[in-house]
C-alpha positions as CSV (number, residue, x, y, z in Angstrom):
1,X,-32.3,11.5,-2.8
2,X,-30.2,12.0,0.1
3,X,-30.8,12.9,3.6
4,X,-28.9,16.6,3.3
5,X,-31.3,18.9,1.0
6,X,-33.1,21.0,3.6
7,X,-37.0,20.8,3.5
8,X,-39.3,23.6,2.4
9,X,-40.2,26.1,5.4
10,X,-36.9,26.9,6.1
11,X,-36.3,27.9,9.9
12,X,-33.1,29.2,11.3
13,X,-33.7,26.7,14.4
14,X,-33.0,23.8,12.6
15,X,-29.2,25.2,12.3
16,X,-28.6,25.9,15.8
17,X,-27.6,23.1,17.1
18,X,-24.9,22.4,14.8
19,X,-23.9,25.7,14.7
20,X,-23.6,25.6,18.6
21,X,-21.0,22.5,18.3
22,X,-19.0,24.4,15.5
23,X,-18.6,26.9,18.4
24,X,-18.0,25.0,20.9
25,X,-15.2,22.8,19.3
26,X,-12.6,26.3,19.5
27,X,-13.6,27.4,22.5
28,X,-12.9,23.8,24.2
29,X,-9.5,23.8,22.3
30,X,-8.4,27.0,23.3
31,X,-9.4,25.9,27.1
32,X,-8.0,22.1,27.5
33,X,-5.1,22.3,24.2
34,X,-4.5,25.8,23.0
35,X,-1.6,24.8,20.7
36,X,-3.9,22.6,18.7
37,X,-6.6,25.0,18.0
38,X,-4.8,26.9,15.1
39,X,-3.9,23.8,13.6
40,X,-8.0,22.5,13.7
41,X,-8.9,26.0,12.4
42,X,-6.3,25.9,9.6
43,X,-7.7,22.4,8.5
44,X,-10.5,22.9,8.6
45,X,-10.3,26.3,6.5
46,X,-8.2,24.5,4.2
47,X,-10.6,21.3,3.8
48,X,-13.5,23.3,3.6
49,X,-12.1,25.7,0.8
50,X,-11.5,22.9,-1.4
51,X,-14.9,21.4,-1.7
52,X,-16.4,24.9,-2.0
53,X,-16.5,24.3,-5.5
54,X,-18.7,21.2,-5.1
55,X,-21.0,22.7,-2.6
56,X,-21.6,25.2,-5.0
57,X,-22.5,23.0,-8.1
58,X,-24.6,20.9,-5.4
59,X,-26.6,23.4,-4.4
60,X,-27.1,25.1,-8.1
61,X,-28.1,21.7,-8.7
62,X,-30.4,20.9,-6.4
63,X,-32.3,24.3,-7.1
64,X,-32.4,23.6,-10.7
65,X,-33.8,20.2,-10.2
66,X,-36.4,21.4,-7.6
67,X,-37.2,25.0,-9.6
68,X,-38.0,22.5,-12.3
69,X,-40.0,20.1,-10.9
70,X,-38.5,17.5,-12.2
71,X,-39.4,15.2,-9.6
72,X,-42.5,14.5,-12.0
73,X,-39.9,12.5,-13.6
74,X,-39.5,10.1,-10.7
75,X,-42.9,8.7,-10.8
76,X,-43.2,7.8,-14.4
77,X,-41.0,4.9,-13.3
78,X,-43.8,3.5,-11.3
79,X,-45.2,2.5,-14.4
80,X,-45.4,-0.6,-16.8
81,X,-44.1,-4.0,-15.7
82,X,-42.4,-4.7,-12.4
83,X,-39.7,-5.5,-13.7
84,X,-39.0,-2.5,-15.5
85,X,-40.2,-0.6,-12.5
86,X,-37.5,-1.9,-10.1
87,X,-34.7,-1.1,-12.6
88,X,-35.9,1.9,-13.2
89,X,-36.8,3.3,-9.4
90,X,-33.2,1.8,-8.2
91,X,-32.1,4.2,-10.9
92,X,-34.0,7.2,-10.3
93,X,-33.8,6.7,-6.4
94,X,-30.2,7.4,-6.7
95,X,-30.0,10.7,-8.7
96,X,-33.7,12.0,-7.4
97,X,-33.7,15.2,-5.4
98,X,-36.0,14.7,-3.2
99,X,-35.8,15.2,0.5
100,X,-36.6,12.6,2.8
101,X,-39.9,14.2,4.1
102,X,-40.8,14.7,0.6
103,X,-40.3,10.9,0.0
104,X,-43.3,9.9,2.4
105,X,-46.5,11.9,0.6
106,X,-45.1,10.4,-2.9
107,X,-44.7,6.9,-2.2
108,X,-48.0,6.9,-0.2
109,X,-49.6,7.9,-3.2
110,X,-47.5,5.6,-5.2
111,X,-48.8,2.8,-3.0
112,X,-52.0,4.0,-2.3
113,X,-52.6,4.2,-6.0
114,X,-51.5,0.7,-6.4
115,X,-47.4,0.5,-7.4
116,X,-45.8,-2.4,-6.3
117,X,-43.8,-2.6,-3.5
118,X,-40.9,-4.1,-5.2
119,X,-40.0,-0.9,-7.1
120,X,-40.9,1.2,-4.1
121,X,-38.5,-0.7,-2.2
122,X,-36.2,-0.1,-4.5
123,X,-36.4,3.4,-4.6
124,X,-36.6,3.5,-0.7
125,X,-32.8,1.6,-0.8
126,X,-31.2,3.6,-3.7
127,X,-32.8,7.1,-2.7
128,X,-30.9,7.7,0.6
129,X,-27.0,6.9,-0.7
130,X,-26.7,9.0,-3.9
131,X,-27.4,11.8,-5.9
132,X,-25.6,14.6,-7.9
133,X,-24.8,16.8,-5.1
134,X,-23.5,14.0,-3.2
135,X,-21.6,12.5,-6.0
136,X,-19.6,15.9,-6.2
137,X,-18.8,15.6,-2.7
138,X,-17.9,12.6,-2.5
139,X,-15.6,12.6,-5.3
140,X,-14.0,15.6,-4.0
141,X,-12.8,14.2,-1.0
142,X,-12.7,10.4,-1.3
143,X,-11.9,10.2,-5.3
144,X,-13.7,9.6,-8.3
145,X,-13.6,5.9,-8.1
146,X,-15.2,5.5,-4.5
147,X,-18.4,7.9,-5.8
148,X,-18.8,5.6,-9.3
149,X,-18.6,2.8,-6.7
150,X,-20.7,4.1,-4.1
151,X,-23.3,4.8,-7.3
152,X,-22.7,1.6,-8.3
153,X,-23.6,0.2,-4.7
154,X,-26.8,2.1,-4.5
155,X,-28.5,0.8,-7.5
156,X,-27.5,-2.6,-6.7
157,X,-28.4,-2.4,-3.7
158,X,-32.2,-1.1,-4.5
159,X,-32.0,-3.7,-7.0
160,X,-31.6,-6.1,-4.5
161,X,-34.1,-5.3,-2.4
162,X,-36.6,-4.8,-5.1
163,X,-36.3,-8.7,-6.3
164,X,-36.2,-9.8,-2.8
165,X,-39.4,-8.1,-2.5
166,X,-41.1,-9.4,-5.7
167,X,-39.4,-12.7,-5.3
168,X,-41.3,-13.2,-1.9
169,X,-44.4,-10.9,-2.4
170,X,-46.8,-13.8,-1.7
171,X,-44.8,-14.3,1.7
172,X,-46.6,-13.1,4.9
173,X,-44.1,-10.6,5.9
174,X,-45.0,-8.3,2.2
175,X,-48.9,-8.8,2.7
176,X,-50.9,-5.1,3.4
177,X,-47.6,-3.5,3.6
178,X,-49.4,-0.2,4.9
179,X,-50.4,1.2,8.0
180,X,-53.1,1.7,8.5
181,X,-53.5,5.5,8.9
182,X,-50.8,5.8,6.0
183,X,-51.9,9.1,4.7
184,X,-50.6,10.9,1.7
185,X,-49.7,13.8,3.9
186,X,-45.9,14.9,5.7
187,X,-44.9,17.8,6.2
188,X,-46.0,19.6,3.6
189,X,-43.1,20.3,1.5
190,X,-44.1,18.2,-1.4
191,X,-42.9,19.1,-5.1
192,X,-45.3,22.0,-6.2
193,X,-45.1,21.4,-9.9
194,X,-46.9,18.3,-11.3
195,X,-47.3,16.6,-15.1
196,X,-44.6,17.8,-17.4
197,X,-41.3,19.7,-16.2
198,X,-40.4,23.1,-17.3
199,X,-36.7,22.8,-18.1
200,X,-37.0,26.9,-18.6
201,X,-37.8,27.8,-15.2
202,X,-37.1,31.2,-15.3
203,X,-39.6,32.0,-17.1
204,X,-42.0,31.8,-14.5
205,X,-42.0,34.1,-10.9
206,X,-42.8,31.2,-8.8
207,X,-40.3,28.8,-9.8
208,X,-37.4,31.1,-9.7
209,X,-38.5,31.9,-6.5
210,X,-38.5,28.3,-5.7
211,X,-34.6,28.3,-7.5
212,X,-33.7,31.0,-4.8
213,X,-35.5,29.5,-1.8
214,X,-33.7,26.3,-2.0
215,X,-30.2,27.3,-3.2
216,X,-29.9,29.4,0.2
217,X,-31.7,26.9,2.2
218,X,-29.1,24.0,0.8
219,X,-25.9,26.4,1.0
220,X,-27.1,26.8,5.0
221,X,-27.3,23.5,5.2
222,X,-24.6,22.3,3.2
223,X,-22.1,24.4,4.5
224,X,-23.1,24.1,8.0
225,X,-23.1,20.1,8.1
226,X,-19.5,20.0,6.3
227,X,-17.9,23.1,8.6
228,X,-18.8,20.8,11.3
229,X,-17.6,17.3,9.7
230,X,-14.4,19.0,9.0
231,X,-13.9,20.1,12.3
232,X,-14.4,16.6,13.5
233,X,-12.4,15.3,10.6
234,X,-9.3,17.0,12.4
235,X,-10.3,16.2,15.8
236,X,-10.4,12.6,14.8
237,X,-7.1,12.5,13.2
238,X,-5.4,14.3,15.7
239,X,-7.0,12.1,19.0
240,X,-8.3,9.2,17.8
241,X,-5.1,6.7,17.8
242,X,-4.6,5.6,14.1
243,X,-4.0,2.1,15.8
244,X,-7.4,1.2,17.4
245,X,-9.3,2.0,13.6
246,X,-6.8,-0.4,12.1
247,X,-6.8,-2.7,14.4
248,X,-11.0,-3.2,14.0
249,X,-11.9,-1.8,11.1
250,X,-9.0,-2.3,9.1
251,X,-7.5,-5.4,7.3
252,X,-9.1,-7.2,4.2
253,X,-11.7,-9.8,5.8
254,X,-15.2,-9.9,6.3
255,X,-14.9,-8.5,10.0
256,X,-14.5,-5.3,9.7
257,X,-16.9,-4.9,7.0
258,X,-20.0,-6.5,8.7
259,X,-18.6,-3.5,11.4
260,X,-18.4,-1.0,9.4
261,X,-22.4,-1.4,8.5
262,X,-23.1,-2.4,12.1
263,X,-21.8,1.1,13.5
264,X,-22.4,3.1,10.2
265,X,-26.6,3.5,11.3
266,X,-25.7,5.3,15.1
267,X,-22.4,7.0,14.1
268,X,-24.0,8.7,10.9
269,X,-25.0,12.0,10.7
270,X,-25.5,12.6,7.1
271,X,-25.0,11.6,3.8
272,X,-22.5,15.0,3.2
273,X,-21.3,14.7,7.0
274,X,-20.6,11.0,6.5
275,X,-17.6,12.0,3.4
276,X,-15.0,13.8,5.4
277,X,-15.4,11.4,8.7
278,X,-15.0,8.6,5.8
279,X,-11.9,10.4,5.0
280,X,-10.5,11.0,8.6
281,X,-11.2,6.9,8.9
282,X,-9.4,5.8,5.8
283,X,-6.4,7.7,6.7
284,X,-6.0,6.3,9.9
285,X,-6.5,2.2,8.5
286,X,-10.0,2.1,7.9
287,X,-10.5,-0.3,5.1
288,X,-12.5,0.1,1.4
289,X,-14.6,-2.2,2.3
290,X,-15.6,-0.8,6.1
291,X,-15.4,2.4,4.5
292,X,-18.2,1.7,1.8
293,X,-20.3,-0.8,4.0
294,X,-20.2,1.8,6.9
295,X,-21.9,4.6,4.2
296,X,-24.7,2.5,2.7
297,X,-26.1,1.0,5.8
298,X,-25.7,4.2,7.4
299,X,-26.9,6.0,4.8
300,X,-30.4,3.6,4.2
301,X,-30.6,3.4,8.1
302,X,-29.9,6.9,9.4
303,X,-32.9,9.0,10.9
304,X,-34.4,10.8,7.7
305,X,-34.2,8.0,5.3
306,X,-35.6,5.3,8.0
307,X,-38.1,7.6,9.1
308,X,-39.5,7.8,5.6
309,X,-40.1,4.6,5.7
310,X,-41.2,4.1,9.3
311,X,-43.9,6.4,8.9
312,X,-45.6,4.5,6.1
313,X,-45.4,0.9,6.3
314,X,-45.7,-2.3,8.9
315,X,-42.7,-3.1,11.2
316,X,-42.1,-6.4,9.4
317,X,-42.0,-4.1,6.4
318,X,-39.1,-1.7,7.7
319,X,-37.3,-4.6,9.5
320,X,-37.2,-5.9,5.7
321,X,-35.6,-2.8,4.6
322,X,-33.0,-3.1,7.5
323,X,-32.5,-6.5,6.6
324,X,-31.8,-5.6,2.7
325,X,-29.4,-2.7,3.5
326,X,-27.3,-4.9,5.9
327,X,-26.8,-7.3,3.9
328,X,-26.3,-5.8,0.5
329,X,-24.2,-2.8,2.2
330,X,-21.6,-6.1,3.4
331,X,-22.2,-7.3,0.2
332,X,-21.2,-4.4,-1.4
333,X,-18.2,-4.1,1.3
334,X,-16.6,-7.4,0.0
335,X,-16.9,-6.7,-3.3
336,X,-15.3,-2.6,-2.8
337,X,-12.6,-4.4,-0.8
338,X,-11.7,-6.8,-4.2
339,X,-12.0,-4.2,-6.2
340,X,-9.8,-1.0,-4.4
């Protein structure tokens, strides 16, 4: 799961702001530096075009999966031993298609009906950083190797977190995880299928309806988020001095990684978002490591994904889950860094 596929109940208003900053962005170039706005619009044309191919196998994707239901597939790894669990959910967590609003009725009825919090915690660290959709974007614009790595990273780092969690269970800070009015409710866009998937969807009305409902609703959202990060993406190269990023982010020590996680949580927007301001940052000295520490903890700590977990369990609970991503995401940094 990732923070990008756009819940059920789609609404036009939840475009509008972006879509009112993609305006904006021209109009403001042609005002304060007219001969840079046919460049930006050129770039970001150009950029744009050449992950259309990956938006569209995303969002075919993401329909299929959803039109499927294979989400029922998720929560057979809530079952057996723990330690099979926590494998499994860091596994699933990174290639689920949920949403993160859909994330917080099934784990409160994962942990209402009594799965551990080590594989749900897990599962909560994985889900946010990777899935297919964003591994085609991702290896669109930053390369094949970053997404395996990124992947990587994201299973490690629900890994991680989920034998933190069982190695300290007994520990006051993992007692009664819930809160108390944790309810299995959200916002109502919970997968409609349960038990067994139906890999033939189209043989059923509702779920090809539930194939068109959320291609469109992910093309909208897909294509709006990356119009708008490539439009940035330009911005940044062409204002932000090249020098400054190198000078903090760049160079191969353990500084600019443990910054690249610190700022990844408030500059974040989303996981798609994320890839082409990524791109802009690399080119102008950003290191591996920064790069990849600056996606996972922003990705486990951005809005959706925190909120997800905010909503269910105890503060010392979530502070946990802050802890884990930090540290695995620098983690995870050092060893991107080594590798690159």
């Amino acid at each position: 799961m990732t923070d990008a596929t756009a819940p059920g109940g789609f609404e036009w208003s939840k475009l509008r702001s972006a879509w009112v900053v993609i305006a904006l962005i021209p109009v403001m170039l042609a005002i304060f530096d007219p001969a840079q706005l046919v460049p930006t619009l050129i770039f970001t044309a150009q950029a744009f075009g050449h992950t259309a191919i990956f938006i569209t196998f995303a969002v075919l994707a993401i329909g299929y999966l959803k039109a499927t239901g294979a989400e029922a597939v998720v929560a057979k790894a809530f079952q057996g031993r723990e330690v099979r669990m926590i494998f499994l959910a860091a596994v699933l967590g990174g290639v689920s298609p949920f949403c993160s609003c859909e994330v917080i009725p099934f784990i409160a009825a994962l942990l209402v009906a009594g799965a551990p919090l080590s594989a749900v915690m897990a599962f909560w660290l994985a889900s946010p950083l990777m899935d297919p959709a964003m591994f085609l974007i991702t290896s669109g614009t930053l390369g094949f190797d970053f997404a395996v790595a990124k992947t990587v990273s994201a299973i490690g780092l629900g890994l991680f977190g989920g034998f933190a969690v069982k190695a300290f269970a007994a520990s006051p800070v993992f007692a009664d995880p819930l809160k108390p009015a944790t309810q299995g409710g959200g916002c109502g866009c919970g997968s409609p299928f349960k038990g067994t998937p139906q890999w033939r969807f189209w043989t059923e009305d509702k779920r090809r309806a539930v194939f068109k409902d959320t291609t469109v609703e992910n093309a909208l959202f897909l294509g709006k988020w990356l119009l708008l990060a490539y439009l940035l993406e330009s911005l940044m190269l062409t204002y932000v001095p090249a020098d400054w990023i190198a000078t903090f982010l760049g160079g191969g020590g353990i500084g600019p990684i443990v910054l690249g996680a610190l700022v990844g949580a408030p500059a974040y927007l989303n996981g798609y978002a994320a890839v082409p301001l990524v791109d802009a940052l690399l080119a102008q000295g950003m290191s591996n490591g920064a790069a990849m520490s600056f996606m996972l903890a922003g990705g486990v700590s951005c809005v959706p994904a925190a909120v997800a977990v905010w909503a269910l369990v105890r503060p010392r609970v979530f502070a946990a889950y802050l802890g884990f991503a930090f540290v695995g995401s620098v983690g995870a940094g050092l060893a991107w860094n080594m590798l690159a």
